[in-house]
C-alpha positions, 0 to 999 in steps of 0.5 A: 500500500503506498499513499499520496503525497498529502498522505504522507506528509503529517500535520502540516501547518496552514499558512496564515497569509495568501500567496499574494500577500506573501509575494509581496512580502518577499518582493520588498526585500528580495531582488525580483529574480530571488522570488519564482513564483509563475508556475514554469518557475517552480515546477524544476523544484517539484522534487529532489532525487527521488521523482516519484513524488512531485510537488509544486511549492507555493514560492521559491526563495534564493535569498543570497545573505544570510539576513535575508535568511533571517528576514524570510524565517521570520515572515514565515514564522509570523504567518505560518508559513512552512519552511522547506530548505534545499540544497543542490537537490541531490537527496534521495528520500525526498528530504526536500519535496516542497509544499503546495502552501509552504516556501522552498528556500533554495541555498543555491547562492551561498556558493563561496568558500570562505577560507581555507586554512592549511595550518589549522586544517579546515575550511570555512564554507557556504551551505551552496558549495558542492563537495567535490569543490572543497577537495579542489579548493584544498589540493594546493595545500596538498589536503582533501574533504574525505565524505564523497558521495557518489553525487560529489560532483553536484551535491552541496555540503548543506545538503551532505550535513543535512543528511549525514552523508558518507561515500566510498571512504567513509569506511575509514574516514567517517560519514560528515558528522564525523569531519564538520566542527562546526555550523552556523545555522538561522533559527526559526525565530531568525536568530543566527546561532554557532554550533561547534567550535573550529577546535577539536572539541566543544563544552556542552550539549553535542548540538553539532551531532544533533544538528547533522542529520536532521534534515532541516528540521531543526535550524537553516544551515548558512555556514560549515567548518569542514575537517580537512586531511592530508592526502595520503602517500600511496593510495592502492586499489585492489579489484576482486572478482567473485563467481558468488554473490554471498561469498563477496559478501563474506569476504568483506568481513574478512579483510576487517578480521585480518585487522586491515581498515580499508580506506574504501571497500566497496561492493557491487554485483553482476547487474549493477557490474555490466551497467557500469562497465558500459557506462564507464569502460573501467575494465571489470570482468563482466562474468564477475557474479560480484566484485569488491573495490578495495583501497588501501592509504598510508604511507607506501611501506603500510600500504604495501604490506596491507595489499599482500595481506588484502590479496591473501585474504581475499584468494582464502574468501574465493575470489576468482581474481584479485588485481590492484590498479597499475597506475593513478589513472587506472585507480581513477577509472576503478572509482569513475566506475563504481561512482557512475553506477548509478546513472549507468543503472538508468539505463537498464530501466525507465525508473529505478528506486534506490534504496539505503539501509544499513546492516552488520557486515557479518550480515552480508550474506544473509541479506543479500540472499533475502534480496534474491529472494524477494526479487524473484517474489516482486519480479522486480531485478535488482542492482546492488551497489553499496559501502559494503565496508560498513554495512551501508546497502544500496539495492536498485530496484528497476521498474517502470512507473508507466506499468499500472501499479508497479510503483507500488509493488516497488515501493512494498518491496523497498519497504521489505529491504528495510524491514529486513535491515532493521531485523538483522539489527541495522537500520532503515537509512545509513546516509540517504535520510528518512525524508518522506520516503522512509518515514513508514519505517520509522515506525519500524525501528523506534517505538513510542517512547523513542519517537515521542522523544523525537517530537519533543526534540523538534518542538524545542527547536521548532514548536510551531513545526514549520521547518520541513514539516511532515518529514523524517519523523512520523507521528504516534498516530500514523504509526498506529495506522501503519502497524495495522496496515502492515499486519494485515499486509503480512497476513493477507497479502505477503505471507510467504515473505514474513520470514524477513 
C-alpha cells in the first residue's frame, strides 16, 4: 500500500497569509529574480532525487545573505508559513519535496568558500558549495574533504550535513558528522546561532551531532567548518572478482578480521557490474557474479604490506581474481566506475528506486540472499551497489512507473529491504535520510517512547513545526495506522515473505 503525497506528509501547518500577500512580502526585500513564483518557475523544484513524488511549492526563495535568511524565517514564522530548505537537490528520500502552501528556500547562492586554512586544517564554507569543490579548493595545500558521495560532483555540503552523508571512504574516514566542527545555522525565530567550535572539541550539549542529520528540521544551515586531511602517500586499489554473490559478501568481513581498515571497500554485483562497465569502460570482468573495490592509504611501506595481506585474504574468501590498479589513472577509472553506477543503472530501466539501509557486515550474506529472494517474489531485478565496508546497502530496484501499479509493488518491496535491515539489527537509512520516503519505517525501528522523544526534540527547536514539516519523523498516530496496515499486509497479502 503506498499513499499520496498529502498522505504522507503529517500535520502540516496552514499558512496564515495568501500567496499574494506573501509575494509581496518577499518582493520588498528580495531582488525580483530571488522570488519564482509563475508556475514554469517552480515546477524544476517539484522534487529532489527521488521523482516519484512531485510537488509544486507555493514560492521559491534564493535569498543570497544570510539576513535575508533571517528576514524570510521570520515572515514565515509570523504567518505560518512552512519552511522547506534545499540544497543542490541531490537527496534521495525526498528530504526536500516542497509544499503546495509552504516556501522552498533554495541555498543555491551561498556558493563561496570562505577560507581555507592549511595550518589549522579546515575550511570555512557556504551551505551552496558542492563537495567535490572543497577537495579542489584544498589540493594546493596538498589536503582533501574525505565524505564523497557518489553525487560529489553536484551535491552541496548543506545538503551532505543535512543528511549525514558518507561515500566510498567513509569506511575509514567517517560519514560528515564525523569531519564538520562546526555550523552556523538561522533559527526559526531568525536568530543566527554557532554550533561547534573550529577546535577539536566543544563544552556542552553535542548540538553539532544533533544538528547533522536532521534534515532541516531543526535550524537553516548558512555556514560549515569542514575537517580537512592530508592526502595520503600511496593510495592502492585492489579489484576482486567473485563467481558468488554471498561469498563477496563474506569476504568483506574478512579483510576487517585480518585487522586491515580499508580506506574504501566497496561492493557491487553482476547487474549493477555490466551497467557500469558500459557506462564507464573501467575494465571489470563482466562474468564477475560480484566484485569488491578495495583501497588501501598510508604511507607506501603500510600500504604495501596491507595489499599482500588484502590479496591473501581475499584468494582464502574465493575470489576468482584479485588485481590492484597499475597506475593513478587506472585507480581513477576503478572509482569513475563504481561512482557512475548509478546513472549507468538508468539505463537498464525507465525508473529505478534506490534504496539505503544499513546492516552488520557479518550480515552480508544473509541479506543479500533475502534480496534474491524477494526479487524473484516482486519480479522486480535488482542492482546492488553499496559501502559494503560498513554495512551501508544500496539495492536498485528497476521498474517502470508507466506499468499500472508497479510503483507500488516497488515501493512494498523497498519497504521489505528495510524491514529486513532493521531485523538483522541495522537500520532503515545509513546516509540517504528518512525524508518522506522512509518515514513508514520509522515506525519500524523506534517505538513510542523513542519517537515521542523525537517530537519533543523538534518542538524545542521548532514548536510551531514549520521547518520541513511532515518529514523524517512520523507521528504516534500514523504509526498506529501503519502497524495495522502492515499486519494485515503480512497476513493477507505477503505471507510467504514474513520470514524477513
Amino acid at each position: 500500500m503506498t499513499y499520496s503525497i498529502s498522505e504522507k506528509l503529517d500535520a502540516i501547518p496552514r499558512a496564515m497569509i495568501t500567496k499574494t500577500e506573501l509575494l509581496a512580502q518577499m518582493r520588498s526585500f528580495l531582488t525580483a529574480d530571488a522570488v519564482l513564483h509563475e508556475a514554469e518557475e517552480l515546477s524544476p523544484y517539484e522534487c529532489d532525487g527521488l521523482s516519484a513524488y512531485r510537488q509544486v511549492p507555493m514560492l521559491v526563495l534564493l535569498p543570497s545573505t544570510i539576513e535575508q535568511v533571517q528576514k524570510i524565517v521570520k515572515l514565515c514564522r509570523q504567518y505560518s508559513v512552512p519552511i522547506v530548505a534545499r540544497g543542490a537537490g541531490t537527496g534521495l528520500s525526498g528530504g526536500a519535496l516542497p509544499l503546495q502552501q509552504g516556501v522552498l528556500l533554495s541555498l543555491a547562492k551561498f556558493k563561496s568558500i570562505l577560507n581555507v586554512d592549511p595550518l589549522a586544517r579546515t575550511a570555512r564554507v557556504q551551505p551552496g558549495v558542492r563537495n567535490l569543490a572543497i577537495s579542489d579548493a584544498a589540493k594546493i595545500h596538498g589536503l582533501y574533504y574525505a565524505p564523497d558521495p557518489s553525487s560529489q560532483i553536484a551535491c552541496s555540503i548543506g545538503g551532505n550535513v543535512a543528511e549525514n552523508s558518507g561515500g566510498v571512504h567513509c569506511l575509514k574516514y567517517g560519514l560528515t558528522v564525523h569531519n564538520i566542527l562546526e555550523l552556523k545555522i538561522v533559527t526559526i525565530d531568525g536568530e543566527l546561532l554557532t554550533i561547534g567550535s573550529q577546535a577539536y572539541d566543544s563544552a556542552g550539549f553535542d548540538l553539532l551531532a544533533l544538528m547533522t542529520g536532521s534534515e532541516g528540521m531543526l535550524g537553516i544551515i548558512v555556514e560549515v567548518t569542514v575537517r580537512l586531511l592530508a592526502v595520503p602517500e600511496r593510495a592502492q586499489v585492489m579489484l576482486a572478482a567473485f563467481d558468488d554473490v554471498e561469498k563477496a559478501g563474506a569476504a568483506v568481513g574478512d579483510i576487517i578480521a585480518a585487522g586491515v581498515i580499508p580506506g574504501g571497500l566497496e561492493m557491487m554485483d553482476r547487474l549493477a557490474i555490466q551497467a557500469a562497465e558500459d557506462f564507464a569502460h573501467a575494465g571489470y570482468p563482466r562474468d564477475a557474479e560480484a566484485i569488491l573495490l578495495c583501497e588501501l592509504d598510508g604511507t607506501n611501506e603500510e600500504v604495501s604490506e596491507q595489499v599482500m595481506k588484502v590479496r591473501e585474504v581475499l584468494e582464502q574468501s574465493g575470489a576468482i581474481e584479485v588485481r590492484s590498479a597499475k597506475d593513478e589513472i587506472e585507480r581513477a577509472l576503478f572509482w569513475k566506475g563504481r561512482k557512475s553506477a548509478f546513472p549507468a543503472v538508468g539505463r537498464l530501466s525507465p525508473d529505478y528506486y534506490c534504496m539505503d539501509g544499513t546492516i552488520p557486515r557479518k550480515k552480508l550474506p544473509e541479506v543479500l540472499r533475502g534480496i534474491a529472494d524477494m526479487s524473484a517474489h516482486y519480479e522486480l531485478p535488482v542492482a546492488n551497489v553499496f559501502h559494503a565496508g560498513d554495512g551501508n546497502l544500496h539495492p536498485l530496484i528497476l521498474y517502470d512507473a508507466n506499468k499500472p501499479g508497479e510503483l507500488e509493488r516497488t515501493e512494498a518491496f523497498g519497504a521489505k529491504i528495510l524491514e529486513l535491515c532493521v531485523e538483522v539489527g541495522g537500520t532503515i537509512t545509513g546516509e540517504h535520510g528518512v525524508g518522506m520516503e522512509k518515514i513508514n519505517q520509522m515506525c519500524t525501528q523506534f517505538d513510542e517512547n523513542e519517537l515521542t522523544q523525537f517530537h519533543a526534540v523538534k518542538a524545542a527547536f521548532d514548536p510551531d513545526g514549520l521547518l520541513n514539516p511532515g518529514k523524517a519523523v512520523p507521528t504516534l498516530h500514523r504509526c498506529a495506522e501503519f502497524g495495522a496496515m502492515h499486519v494485515h499486509a503480512g497476513e493477507l497479502a505477503f505471507p510467504e515473505l514474513d520470514r524477513f
